[in-house]
N, C-alpha and C positions, 0 to 999 in steps of 0.2 A: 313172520320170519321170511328175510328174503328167499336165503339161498340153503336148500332143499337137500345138496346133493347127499346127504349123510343119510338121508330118507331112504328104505328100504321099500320098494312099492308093491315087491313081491308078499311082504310082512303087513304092509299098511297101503292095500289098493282102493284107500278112498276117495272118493271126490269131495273136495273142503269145500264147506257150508261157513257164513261167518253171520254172527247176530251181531248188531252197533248195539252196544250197551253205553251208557253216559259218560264211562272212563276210558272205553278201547274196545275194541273189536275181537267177541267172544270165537274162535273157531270150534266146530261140533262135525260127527258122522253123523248122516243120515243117510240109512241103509235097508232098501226091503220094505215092504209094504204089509198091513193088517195091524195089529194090535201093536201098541207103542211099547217097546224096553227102553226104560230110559239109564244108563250107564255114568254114574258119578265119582268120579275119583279124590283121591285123596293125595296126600304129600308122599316123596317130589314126583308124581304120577302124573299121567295126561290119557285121554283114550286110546294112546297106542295100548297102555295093560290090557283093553276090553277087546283087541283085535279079532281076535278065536272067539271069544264069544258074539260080536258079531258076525263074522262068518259063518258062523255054526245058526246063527236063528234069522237073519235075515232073509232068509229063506218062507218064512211063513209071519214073521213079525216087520214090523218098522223099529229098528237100531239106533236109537240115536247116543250120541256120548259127546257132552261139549270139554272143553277145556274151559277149567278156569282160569278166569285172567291172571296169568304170572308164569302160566303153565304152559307144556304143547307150543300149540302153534297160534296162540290167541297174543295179545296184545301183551304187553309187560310194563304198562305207564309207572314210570320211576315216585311219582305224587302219589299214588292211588294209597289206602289203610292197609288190604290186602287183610282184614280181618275177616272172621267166619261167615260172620253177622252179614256183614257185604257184599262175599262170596253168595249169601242165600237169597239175598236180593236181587243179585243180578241173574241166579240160577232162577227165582221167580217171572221178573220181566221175561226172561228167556221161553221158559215152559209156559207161560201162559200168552206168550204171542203166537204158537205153534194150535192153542186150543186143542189138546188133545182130552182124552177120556182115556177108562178103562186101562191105565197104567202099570206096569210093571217097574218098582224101582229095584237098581240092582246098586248097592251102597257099600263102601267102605273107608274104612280110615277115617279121617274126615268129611270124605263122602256121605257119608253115615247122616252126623249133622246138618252138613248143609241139603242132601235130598231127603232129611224127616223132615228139616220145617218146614220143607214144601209140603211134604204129604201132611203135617198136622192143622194147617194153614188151607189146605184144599182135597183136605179126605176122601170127598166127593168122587175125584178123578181119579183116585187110585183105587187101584184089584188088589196086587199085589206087591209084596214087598219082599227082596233078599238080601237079608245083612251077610255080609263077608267084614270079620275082624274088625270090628269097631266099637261107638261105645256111643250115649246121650244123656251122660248124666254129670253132674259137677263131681272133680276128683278132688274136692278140697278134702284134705287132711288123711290123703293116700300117699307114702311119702314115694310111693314106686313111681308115681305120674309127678308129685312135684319136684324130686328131684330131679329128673327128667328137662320137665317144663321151665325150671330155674336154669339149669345149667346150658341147656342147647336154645333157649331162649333167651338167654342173658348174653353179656359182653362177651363172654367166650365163643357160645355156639356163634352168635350172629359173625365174628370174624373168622371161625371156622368155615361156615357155608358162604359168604361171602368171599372167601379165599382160595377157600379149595373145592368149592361145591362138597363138601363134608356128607351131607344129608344124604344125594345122590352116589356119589362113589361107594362110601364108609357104610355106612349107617344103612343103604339101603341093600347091600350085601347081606348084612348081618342077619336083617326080619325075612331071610330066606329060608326055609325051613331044609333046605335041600338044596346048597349054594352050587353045587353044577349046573341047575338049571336056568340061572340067569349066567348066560353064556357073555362074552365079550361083545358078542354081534348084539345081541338084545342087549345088554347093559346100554351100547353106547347110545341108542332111541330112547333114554332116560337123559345122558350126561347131555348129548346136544342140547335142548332146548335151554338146560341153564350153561349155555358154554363160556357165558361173560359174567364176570361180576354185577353187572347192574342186570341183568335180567332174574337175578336170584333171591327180591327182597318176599315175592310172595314164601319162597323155601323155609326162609328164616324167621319169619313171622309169626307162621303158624305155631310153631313147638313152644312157643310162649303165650300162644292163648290155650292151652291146653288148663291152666289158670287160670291165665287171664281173661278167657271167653266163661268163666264159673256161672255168673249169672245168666247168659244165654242158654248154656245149655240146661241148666237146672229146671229152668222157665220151660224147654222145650219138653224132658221128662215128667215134667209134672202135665203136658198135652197128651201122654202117651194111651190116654184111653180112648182116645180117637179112633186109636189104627186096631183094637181090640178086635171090629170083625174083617179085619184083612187076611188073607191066607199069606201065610209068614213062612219062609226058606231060613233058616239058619245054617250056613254053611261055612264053619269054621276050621280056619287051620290050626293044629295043636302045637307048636312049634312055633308059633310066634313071640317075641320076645315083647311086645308092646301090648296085644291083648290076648290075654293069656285064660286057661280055666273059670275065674273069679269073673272076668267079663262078659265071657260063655253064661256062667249059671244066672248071670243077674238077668240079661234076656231072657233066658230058660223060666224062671219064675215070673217074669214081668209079662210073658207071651205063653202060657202054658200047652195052646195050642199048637205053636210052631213045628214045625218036622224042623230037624236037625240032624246036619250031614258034618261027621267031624274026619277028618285030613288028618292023619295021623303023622306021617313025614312032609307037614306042610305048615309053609307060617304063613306070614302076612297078608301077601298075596296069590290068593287064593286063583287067581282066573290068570296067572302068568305061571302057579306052578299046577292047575288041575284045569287048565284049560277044556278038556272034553268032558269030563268027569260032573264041572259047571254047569257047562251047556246040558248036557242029559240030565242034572237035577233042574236048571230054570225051565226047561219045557215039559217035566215032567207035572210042574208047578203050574204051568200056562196050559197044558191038554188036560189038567185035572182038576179044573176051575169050574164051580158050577153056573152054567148062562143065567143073563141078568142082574 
C-alpha cells in the first residue's frame, strides 16, 4: 500500500519488513530480540491486532507477525487462490527463510490453521503454542459452520464483502464480545486495508473454505499428535459468536495438558479486547518453559 496516512504510528510504530513470496510481497513486524513469537492472524485481521502484544514482549522476545497476502499491508494480487492451503505455504517459505528455532506460535481464527501446519510440518522448531478462538478440524456436517460457510461464502456473502467490505464493518463488530472496545479509531486500522473492492478477494474467500478447505484441515487434525509434548496456552474468549464452548472442549480433550485462560466478557479477538491480560499469560507461558 502506498499511501499510509490512515496509519496511526503512535498504535503501530513498526518498521515494515517485506518477504517476496512467488505471488506478492508478504509485509511482517519484526520486533525485539531473543526467543522468536511468531503472531498469525486470521480474517479480516492483519498484525495491527498483535500490536500490544508485541509491545508488551518485545522487550525480551523477537515479535514477529506477517500479513498475509490479501491483508495488512502485504500485496493483494487480484490472480492469486487466496486459499488456506496457500496462505500456509507461503507462511512456510516465509518461516523457514528466517531459520528460527524454539518458537512460540500465537494462532487464531484462521491463524490457527494456517500456523499448525507449520508447526505439524516442523515440530521440531516449535516450544510453544497459543490458540486464541479457533479450531483444526473438518466441520462437515455441523450445520452452525455450514451455514455460515454457504451463505457468506456463496453469491451473497462474496457481493456483500466485496461491496461493502461486510466482513470488516458488520460482521467484525459483532465477534466482539464487548463491542465498546473496538472503538472507531481502531475499527478504521481494520477497514483501510480492504478500502477498495479489488483488494477484498482474500476477505471473501476464506468463509467459504471454512467447507471447502474440509479435506485440508481434517488431514491437519488427524497430525495433531505431534504437538502432544508442546506446552499449550488455551486462551479463549467466551463471547465469541464463531467459536464458541464446543470448540473450547474439543481442544480441552485433544490437549489435556493445556492451561486454559477463559475471557468471560470476551469474544473473538482476544489480543484486541485483553491485550495485557494476553501478554501476562504468553510470558507467563515463555518464563515457565523448562530449558532444552
Amino acid at each position: 500500500m502506498d499511501d499510509l496516512s490512515w496509519l496511526d504510528r503512535n498504535e503501530y510504530p513498526f518498521r515494515p519488513h517485506f518477504f517476496r513470496t512467488p505471488f506478492g510481497s508478504l509485509h511482517y513486524v519484526d520486533e525485539g530480540d531473543g526467543e522468536p513469537v511468531i503472531f498469525i492472524h486470521g480474517n479480516p485481521s492483519w498484525s495491527f491486532q498483535f500490536r500490544n502484544s508485541i509491545k508488551g514482549l518485545s522487550g525480551t522476545n523477537r515479535c514477529i507477525a506477517p500479513d498475509h497476502l490479501g491483508f495488512g499491508l502485504s500485496d493483494k494480487p487480484p490472480e492469486w487462490s487466496y486459499l488456506p492451503e496457500d496462505h500456509a505455504k507461503n507462511l512456510e517459505l516465509f518461516l523457514e527463510s528466517l531459520d528460527l528455532q524454539n518458537m512460540t506460535l500465537v494462532v487464531g481464527d484462521w491463524g490457527g490453521p494456517i500456523g499448525l501446519s507449520y508447526a505439524v510440518r516442523h515440530p521440531e522448531r516449535i516450544r510453544n503454542i497459543v490458540l486464541t478462538n479457533t479450531w483444526l478440524w473438518s466441520v462437515r456436517g455441523d450445520w452452525y459452520f455450514q451455514v455460515f460457510s454457504k451463505v457468506m461464502g456463496g453469491p451473497a456473502g462474496r457481493w456483500l464483502i466485496h461491496r461493502y467490505n461486510f466482513f470488516a464493518t458488520t460482521l467484525m463488530r459483532s465477534m466482539f464480545g464487548t463491542k465498546s472496545r473496538l472503538t472507531p479509531e481502531i475499527h478504521r486500522h481494520y477497514l483501510a486495508p480492504l478500502a477498495r473492492p479489488e483488494e477484498r478477494k482474500g476477505c471473501w474467500v476464506f468463509p467459504g473454505q471454512i467447507t471447502g478447505s474440509s479435506d485440508w484441515l481434517q488431514a491437519l487434525w488427524e497430525q495433531r499428535s505431534v504437538l502432544q509434548d508442546k506446552h499449550m496456552l488455551i486462551a479463549w474468549g467466551m463471547r465469541d459468536i464463531a467459536f464458541r464452548k464446543k470448540e473450547l472442549a474439543t481442544w480441552m480433550t485433544a490437549f489435556p495438558e493445556a492451561s486454559v485462560v477463559r475471557y468471560e466478557d470476551c469474544g473473538h479477538f482476544v489480543a484486541e479486547e485483553k491485550p495485557a491480560e494476553l501478554v501476562n499469560e504468553i510470558r507467563n507461558l515463555l518464563e515457565g518453559r523448562p530449558e532444552g
